[in-house]
C-alpha positions in Angstrom: 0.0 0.0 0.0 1.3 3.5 -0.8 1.6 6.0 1.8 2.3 9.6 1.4 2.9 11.8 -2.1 6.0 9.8 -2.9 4.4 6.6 -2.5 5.8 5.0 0.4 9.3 4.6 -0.7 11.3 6.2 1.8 12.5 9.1 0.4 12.0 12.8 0.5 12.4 15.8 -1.2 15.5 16.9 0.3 17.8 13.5 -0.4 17.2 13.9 -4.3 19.2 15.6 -6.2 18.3 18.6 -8.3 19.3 18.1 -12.0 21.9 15.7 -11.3 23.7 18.4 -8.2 24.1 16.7 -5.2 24.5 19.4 -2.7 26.0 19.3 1.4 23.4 19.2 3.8 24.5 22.6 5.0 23.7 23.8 1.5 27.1 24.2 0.6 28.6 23.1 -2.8 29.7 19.8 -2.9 33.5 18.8 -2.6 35.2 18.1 -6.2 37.1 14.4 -6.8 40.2 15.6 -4.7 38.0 16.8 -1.6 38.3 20.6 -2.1 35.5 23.0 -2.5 35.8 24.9 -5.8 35.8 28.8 -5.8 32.2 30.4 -7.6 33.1 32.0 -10.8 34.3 35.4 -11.0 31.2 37.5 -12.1 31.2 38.1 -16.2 31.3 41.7 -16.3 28.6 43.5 -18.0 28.6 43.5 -21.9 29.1 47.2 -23.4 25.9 48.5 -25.4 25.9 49.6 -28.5 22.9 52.2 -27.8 22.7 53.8 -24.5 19.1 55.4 -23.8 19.2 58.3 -21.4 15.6 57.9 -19.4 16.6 59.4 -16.5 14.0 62.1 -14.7 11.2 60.3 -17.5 8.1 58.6 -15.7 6.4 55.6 -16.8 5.5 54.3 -19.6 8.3 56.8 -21.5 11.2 54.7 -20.5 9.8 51.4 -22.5 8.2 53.4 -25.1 12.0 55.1 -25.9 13.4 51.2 -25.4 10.7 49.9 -28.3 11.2 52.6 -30.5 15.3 52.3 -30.3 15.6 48.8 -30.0 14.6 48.5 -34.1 18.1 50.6 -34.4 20.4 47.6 -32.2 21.3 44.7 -34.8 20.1 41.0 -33.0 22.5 39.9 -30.7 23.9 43.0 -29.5 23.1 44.8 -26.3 21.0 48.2 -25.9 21.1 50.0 -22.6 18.3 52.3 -20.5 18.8 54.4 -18.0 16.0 54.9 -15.6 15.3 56.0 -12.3 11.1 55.6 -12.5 11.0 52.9 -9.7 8.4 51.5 -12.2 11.1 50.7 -14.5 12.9 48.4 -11.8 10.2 45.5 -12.6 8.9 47.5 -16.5 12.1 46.7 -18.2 12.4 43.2 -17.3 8.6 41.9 -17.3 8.7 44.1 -21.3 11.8 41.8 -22.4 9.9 38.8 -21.1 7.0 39.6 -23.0 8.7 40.3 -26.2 11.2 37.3 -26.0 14.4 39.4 -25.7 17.1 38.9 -23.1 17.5 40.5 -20.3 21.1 41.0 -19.2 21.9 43.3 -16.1 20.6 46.0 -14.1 22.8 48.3 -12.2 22.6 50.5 -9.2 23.7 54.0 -10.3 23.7 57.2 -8.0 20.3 57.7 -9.1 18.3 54.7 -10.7 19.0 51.6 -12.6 21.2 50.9 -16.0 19.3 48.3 -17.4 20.7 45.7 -19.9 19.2 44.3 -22.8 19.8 41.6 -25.8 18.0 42.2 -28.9 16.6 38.8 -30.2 14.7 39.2 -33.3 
């Protein structure tokens, strides 16, 4: 008879692996083959945009309405840049390349607002 969601086998969420990752306990990476924990990655920095958008002091909806209108002018693959201080544009930018399937690559704390990364993909 089968007991519980994983059918009485013994085993719980927390002793599977996640894609194939077996994790410490304590959360940690796992050691490599010769018992030492590797160092995380350096961070990749930022890619440099070929069009730099200056919506700073512009309230929503201007700063996506200036990304759409520019964005035609970035070739697909390269990188076009906002910068935006609306606190609407923190979550704007990101949900808008979402919804038109291009990437979205970095946002950066500056003195005042974000700089806001993104990928052209069609």
């Amino acid at each position: 008879m089968r007991s519980g969601h994983y059918g009485g086998r013994g085993r719980d969420r927390v002793s599977r692996t996640w894609f194939g990752r077996k994790d410490r306990a304590d959360g940690g990476p796992a050691p490599g083959p010769s018992g030492q924990v590797a160092a995380p990655p350096a961070p990749e920095p930022a890619p440099q945009p070929l069009v730099t958008i200056n919506a700073l002091g512009r309230k929503c909806p201007i700063p996506i309405i200036m990304l759409a209108e520019q964005i035609r002018d970035v070739p697909v693959g390269e990188v076009i840049a906002v910068l935006a201080d609306d606190p609407a544009a923190y979550t704007d930018v990101p949900a808008w390349c979402g919804m038109k399937s291009h990437e979205f690559v970095y946002r950066d704390e500056l003195e005042t607002g974000w700089a806001f990364g993104i990928r052209r993909r069609y």
